[in-house]
C-alpha positions as CSV (number, residue, x, y, z in Angstrom):
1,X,0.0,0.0,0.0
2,X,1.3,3.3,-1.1
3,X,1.7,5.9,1.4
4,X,2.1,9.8,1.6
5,X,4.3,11.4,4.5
6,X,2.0,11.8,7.5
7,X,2.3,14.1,10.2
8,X,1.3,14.1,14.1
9,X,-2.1,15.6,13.8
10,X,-2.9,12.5,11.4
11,X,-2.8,10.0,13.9
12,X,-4.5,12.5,16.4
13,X,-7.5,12.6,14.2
14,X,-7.0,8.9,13.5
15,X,-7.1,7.9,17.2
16,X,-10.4,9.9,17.3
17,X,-12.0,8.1,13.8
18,X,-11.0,4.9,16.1
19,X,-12.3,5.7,19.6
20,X,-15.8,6.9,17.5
21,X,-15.2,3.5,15.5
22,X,-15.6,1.6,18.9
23,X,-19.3,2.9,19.9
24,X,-20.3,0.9,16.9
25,X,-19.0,-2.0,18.5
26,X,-20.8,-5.5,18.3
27,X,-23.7,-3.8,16.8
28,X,-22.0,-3.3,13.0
29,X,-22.0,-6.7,11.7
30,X,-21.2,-8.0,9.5
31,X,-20.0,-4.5,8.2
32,X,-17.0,-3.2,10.4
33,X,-16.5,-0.7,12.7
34,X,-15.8,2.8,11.4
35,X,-15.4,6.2,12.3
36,X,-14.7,9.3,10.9
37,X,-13.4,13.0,11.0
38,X,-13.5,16.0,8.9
39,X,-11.2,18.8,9.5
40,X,-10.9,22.1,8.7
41,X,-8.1,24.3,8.8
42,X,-6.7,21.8,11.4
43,X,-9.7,22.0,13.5
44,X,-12.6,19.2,13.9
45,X,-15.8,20.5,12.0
46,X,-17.6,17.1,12.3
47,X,-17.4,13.5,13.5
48,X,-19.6,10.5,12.6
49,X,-19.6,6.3,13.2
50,X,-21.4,3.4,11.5
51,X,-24.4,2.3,13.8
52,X,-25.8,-0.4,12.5
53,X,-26.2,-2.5,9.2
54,X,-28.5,-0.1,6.8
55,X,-27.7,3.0,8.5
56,X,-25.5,5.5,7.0
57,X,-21.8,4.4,7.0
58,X,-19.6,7.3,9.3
59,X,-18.3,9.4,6.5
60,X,-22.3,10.2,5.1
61,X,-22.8,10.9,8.7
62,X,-19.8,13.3,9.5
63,X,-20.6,14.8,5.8
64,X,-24.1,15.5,6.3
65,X,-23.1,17.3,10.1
66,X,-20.9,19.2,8.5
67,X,-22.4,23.1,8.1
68,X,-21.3,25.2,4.9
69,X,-19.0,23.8,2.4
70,X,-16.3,20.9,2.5
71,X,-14.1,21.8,0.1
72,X,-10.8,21.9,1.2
73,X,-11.5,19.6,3.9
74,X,-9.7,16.7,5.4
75,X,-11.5,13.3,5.7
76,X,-9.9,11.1,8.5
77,X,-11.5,7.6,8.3
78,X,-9.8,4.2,10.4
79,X,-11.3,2.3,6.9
80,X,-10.7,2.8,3.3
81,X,-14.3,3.8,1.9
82,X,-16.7,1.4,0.1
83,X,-16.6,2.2,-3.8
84,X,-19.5,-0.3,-4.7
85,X,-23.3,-0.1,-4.1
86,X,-24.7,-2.1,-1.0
87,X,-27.2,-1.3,1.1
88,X,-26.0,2.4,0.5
89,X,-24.4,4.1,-2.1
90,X,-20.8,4.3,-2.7
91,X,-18.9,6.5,0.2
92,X,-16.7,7.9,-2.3
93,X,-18.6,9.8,-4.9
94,X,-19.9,11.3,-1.7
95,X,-16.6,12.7,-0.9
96,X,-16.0,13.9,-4.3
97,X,-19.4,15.2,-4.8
98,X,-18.4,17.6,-1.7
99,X,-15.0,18.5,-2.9
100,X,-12.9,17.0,0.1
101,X,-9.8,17.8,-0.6
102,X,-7.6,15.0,1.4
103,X,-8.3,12.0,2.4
104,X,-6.6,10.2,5.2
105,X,-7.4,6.4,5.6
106,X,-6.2,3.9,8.8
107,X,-5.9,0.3,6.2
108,X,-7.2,-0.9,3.3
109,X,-10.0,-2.4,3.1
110,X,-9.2,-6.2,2.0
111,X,-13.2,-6.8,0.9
112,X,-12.6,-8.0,-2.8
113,X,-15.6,-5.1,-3.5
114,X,-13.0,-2.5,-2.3
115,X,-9.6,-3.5,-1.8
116,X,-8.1,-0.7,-3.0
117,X,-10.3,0.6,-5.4
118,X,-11.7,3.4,-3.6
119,X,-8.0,4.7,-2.9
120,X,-6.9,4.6,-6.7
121,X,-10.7,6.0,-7.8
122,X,-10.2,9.2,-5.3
123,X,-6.7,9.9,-6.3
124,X,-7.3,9.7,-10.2
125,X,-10.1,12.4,-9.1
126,X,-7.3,14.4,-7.6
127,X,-7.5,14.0,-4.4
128,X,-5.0,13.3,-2.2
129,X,-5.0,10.5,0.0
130,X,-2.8,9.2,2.8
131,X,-2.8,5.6,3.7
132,X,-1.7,3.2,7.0
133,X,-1.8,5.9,9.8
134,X,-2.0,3.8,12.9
135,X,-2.9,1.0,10.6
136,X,-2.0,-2.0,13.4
137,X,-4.6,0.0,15.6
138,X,-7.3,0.2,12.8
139,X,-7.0,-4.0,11.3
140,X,-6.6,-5.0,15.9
141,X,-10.6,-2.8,15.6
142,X,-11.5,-4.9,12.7
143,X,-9.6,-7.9,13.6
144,X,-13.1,-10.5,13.4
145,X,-13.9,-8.4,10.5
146,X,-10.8,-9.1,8.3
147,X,-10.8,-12.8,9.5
148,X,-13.8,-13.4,8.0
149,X,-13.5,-11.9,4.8
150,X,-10.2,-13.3,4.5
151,X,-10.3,-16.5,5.3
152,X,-14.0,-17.4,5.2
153,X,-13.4,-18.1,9.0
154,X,-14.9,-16.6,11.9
155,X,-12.3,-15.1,14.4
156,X,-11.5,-17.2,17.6
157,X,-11.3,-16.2,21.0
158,X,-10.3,-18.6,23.5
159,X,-11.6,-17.3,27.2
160,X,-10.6,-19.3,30.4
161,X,-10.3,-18.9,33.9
162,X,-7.4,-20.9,35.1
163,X,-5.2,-21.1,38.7
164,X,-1.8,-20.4,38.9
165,X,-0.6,-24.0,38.7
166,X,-2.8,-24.1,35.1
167,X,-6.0,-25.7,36.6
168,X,-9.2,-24.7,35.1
169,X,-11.2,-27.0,37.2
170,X,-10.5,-29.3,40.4
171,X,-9.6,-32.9,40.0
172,X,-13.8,-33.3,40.6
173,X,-14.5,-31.2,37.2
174,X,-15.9,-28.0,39.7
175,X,-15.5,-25.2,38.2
176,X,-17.3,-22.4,39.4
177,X,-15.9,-20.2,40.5
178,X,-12.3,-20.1,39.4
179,X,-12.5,-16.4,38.4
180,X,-13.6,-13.2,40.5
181,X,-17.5,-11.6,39.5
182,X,-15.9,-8.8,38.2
183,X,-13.4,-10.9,35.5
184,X,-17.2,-13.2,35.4
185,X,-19.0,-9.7,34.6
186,X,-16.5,-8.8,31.9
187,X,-17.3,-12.0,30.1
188,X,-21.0,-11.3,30.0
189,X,-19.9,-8.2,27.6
190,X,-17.8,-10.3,25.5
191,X,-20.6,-12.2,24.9
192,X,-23.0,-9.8,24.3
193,X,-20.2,-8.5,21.4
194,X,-19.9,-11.8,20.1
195,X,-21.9,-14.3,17.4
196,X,-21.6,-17.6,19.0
197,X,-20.3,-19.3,22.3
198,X,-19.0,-22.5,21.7
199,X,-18.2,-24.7,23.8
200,X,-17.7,-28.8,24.0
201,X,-20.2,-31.7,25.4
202,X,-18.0,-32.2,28.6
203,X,-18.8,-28.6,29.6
204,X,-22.1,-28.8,29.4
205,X,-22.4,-32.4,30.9
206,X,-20.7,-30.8,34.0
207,X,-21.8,-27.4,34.6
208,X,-24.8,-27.6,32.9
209,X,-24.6,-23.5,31.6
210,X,-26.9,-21.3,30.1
211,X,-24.2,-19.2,28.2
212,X,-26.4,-16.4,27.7
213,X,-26.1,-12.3,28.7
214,X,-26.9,-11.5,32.0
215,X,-26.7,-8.3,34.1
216,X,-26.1,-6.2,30.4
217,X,-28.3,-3.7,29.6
218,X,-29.4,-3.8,25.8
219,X,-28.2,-7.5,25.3
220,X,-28.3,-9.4,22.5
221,X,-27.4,-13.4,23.3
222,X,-24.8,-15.2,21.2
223,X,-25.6,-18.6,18.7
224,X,-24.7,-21.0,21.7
225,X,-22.8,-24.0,20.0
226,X,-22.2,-27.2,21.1
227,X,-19.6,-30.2,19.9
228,X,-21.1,-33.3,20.3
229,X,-19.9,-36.1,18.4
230,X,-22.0,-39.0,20.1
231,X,-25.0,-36.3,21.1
232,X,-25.1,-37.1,24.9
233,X,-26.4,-34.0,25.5
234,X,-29.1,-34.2,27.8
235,X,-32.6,-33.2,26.7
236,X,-33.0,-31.2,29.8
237,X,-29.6,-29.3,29.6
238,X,-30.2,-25.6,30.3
239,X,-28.4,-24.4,27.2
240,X,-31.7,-25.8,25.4
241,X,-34.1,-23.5,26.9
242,X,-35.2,-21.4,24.3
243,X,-33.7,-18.1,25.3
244,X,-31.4,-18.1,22.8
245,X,-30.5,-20.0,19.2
246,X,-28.7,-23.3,20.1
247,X,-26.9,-25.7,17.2
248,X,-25.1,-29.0,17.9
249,X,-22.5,-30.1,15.5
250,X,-22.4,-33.6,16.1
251,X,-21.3,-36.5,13.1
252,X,-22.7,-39.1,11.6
253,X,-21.9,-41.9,14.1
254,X,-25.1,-39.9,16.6
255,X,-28.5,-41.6,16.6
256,X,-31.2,-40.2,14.2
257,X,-33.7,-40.5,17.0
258,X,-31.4,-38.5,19.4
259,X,-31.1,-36.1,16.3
260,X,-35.2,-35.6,15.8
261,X,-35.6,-35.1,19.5
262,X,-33.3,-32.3,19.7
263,X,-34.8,-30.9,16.8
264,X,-38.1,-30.8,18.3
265,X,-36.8,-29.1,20.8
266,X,-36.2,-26.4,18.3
267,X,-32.1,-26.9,18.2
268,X,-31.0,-26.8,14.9
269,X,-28.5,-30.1,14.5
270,X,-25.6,-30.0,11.7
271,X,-24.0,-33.7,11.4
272,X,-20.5,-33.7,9.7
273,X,-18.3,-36.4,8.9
274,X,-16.3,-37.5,11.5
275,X,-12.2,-36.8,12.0
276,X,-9.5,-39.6,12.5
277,X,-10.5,-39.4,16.0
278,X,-14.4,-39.9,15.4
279,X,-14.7,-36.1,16.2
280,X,-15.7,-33.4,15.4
281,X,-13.8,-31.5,12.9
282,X,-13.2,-27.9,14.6
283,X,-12.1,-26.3,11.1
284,X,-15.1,-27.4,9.2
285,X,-17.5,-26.3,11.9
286,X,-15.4,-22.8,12.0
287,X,-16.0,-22.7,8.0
288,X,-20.0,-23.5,8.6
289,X,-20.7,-20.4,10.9
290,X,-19.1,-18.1,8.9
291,X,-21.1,-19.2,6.6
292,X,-24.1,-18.7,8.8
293,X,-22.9,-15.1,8.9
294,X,-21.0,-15.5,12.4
295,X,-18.0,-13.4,12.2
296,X,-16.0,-13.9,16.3
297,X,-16.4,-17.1,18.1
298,X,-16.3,-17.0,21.9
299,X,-14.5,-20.4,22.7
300,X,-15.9,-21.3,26.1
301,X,-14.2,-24.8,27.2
302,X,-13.3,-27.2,28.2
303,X,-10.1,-28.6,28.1
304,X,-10.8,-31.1,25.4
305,X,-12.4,-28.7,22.7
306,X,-9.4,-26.1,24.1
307,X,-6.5,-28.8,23.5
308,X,-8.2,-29.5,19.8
309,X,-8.2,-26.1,18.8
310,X,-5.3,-24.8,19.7
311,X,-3.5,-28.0,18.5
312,X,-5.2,-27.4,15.1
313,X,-4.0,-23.6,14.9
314,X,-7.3,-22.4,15.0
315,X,-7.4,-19.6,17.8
316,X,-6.6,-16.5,16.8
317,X,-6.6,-14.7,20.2
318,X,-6.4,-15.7,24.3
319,X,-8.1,-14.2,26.7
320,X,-7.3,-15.4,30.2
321,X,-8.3,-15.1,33.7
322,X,-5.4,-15.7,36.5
323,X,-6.4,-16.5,39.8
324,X,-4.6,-16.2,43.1
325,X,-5.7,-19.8,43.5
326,X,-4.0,-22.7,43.3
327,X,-5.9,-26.7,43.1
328,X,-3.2,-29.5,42.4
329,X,-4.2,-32.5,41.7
330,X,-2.9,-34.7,38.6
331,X,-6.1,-35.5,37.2
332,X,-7.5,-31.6,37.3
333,X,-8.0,-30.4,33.8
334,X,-5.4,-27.7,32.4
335,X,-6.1,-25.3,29.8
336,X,-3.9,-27.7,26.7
337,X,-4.2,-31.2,28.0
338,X,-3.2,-34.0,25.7
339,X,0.3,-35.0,25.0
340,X,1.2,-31.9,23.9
341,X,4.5,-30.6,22.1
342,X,7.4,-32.5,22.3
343,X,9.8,-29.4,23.5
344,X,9.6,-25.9,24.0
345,X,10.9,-25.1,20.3
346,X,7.7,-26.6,19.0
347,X,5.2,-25.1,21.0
348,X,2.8,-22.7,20.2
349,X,3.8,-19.0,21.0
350,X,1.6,-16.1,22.1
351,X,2.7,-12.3,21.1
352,X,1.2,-8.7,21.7
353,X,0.7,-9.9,25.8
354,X,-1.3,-7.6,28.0
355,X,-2.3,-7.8,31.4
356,X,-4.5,-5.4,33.6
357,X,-6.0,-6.1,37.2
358,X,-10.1,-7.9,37.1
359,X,-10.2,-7.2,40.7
360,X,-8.1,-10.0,42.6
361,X,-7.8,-11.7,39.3
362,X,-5.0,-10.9,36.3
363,X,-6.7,-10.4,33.0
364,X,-4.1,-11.8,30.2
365,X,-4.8,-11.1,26.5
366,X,-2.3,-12.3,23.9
367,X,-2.5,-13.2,20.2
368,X,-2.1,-17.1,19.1
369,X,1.4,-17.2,16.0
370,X,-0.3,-19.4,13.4
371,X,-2.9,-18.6,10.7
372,X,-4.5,-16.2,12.4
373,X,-1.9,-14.1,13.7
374,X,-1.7,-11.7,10.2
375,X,-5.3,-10.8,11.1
376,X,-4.5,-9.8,14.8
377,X,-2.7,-6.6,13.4
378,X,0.1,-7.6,12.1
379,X,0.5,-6.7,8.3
């Protein structure tokens, strides 16, 4: 991607087209988050974000806020404009209907409608345009977004609460509660940002959970997703209440009557082949909810469905919860069980770790090396 020489006050204006970005958040989808500035004479004459899908995308809403004319103007926007027709018209005959006279864009936009296009459309119009200011910032905001259109894969997070010797349940399977209610309360509005919670058979055979969105204000719930090879899910499992949409992925070794009784039930069950290991294939169940329009996946436990994903490269971000806790105990499930990498040179590394405080409890956020990791900001 080209770029022209950028200066301080660009990536002021950018950081505010991203912190406006962010009030669209979990409510844009499956458009991404954007934001946007104009400037005049170096000052902020309007401001704008993308609500929801339909609505007008943030640069018709900081253009049509604007008062008097706009030419002249700066457009600062954390995405590269659309430049095809949707559900609205192009963005960018927009800006050149109005004159703006620069335009100064986050990252490209890797949709094969735009991709670039709108960049080389508005500088063959003249105008100028500056590319990749704070670009790592803008793809981390639109991480599950580029995932998707990428790869044709939702984005992964894995979320755990563990102990400090590893444990994410006692050698019993108890679970609850590892983590503090404030680390608990900040998973609630994950969920409410995500698509789907999934989680594996084992989980729901010990904890029986509802994974829905409590104590949020305006909550939507997640798809709640369940791997079941050999469907021994119990009919009376609260994750079947019908609060919120519930699929099993199960294969084709599960009984059709267990099948037709879940589907009365109203769960919606999608049998795949089996893998080597009579399982579930995690990738191909990945492919089928982006293809249900699910864009982040909330990976919920437990260690099994942990250990397979991770083995199979398919997490594209951690999100942990360290308590001052410890549990012992040889057979107590960690977070990667199995026989794991032979050495440390094989393993799988984490980059980009954070930490903050969750009250008594360390919040840890890292990004997974593998497939993903391009999509987690780094370009």
């Amino acid at each position: 991607m080209s770029r022209e020489a950028r200066s301080e006050a660009d990536e002021t204006f950018m950081d505010l087209a991203c912190r406006l970005a962010v009030r669209g958040r979990g409510r844009t989808k499956p458009n991404p988050m954007v934001g946007a500035v104009l400037v005049r004479n170096g000052k902020v004459c309007s401001t704008g974000y993308h609500r929801k899908p339909g609505a007008p995308h943030a640069e018709v809403v900081a253009i049509e806020r604007a008062k008097g004319s706009l030419q002249g103007t700066t457009l600062y926007v954390n995405l590269e404009p659309c430049a095809h027709h949707g559900r609205t018209p192009p963005c960018v005959d927009l800006i050149l209907a109005k004159k703006i006279r620069r335009v100064v864009i986050g990252t490209l936009d890797t949709n094969p409608l735009v991709s670039g296009r709108s960049i080389a459309t508005l500088r063959r119009k003249g105008v100028r345009v500056t590319s990749g200011v704070l670009e790592n910032r803008c793809r981390r905001l639109n991480e599950t977004f580029f995932k998707s259109v990428e790869t044709n894969k939702p984005f992964v997070t894995l979320k755990a609460a563990l102990t400090l010797d590893g444990k994410i349940a006692s050698s019993t399977g108890q679970s609850q509660w590892i983590s503090s209610p404030a680390s608990r309360e900040k998973v609630h509005r994950l969920r409410n940002q995500v698509d789907a919670i999934l989680v594996g058979v084992g989980t729901v055979l010990e904890d029986d959970p509802q994974l829905t969105v409590r104590g949020i204000r305006a909550s939507t719930n997640p798809c709640r997703v369940v791997m079941d090879s050999r469907l021994r899910l119990p009919l009376t499992a609260r994750i079947l209440e019908p609060e919120a949409e519930t699929l099993v992925a199960t294969t084709s070794r599960a009984s059709r009557r267990r099948i037709r009784d879940l589907e009365a039930r109203g769960v919606t069950v999608q049998v795949f082949r089996p893998d080597r290991q009579g399982r579930v294939p995690v990738g191909t169940l990945l492919k089928h909810l982006a293809k249900r329009g699910m864009q982040h996946v909330l990976l919920e436990g437990g260690s099994g469905i942990y250990t397979t994903a991770l083995k199979a490269k398919e997490v594209d971000k951690l999100l942990l919860f360290l308590a001052p806790l410890l549990l012992g105990g040889r057979e107590a499930p960690t977070l990667f069980d199995g026989v794991g990498f032979a050495s440390p040179r094989k393993g799988l590394p984490v980059h980009d770790l954070q930490w903050r405080r969750s009250d008594r409890d360390l919040m840890l956020e890292a990004y997974c090396s593998g497939p993903g990791t391009r999509f987690a900001g780094e370009v």
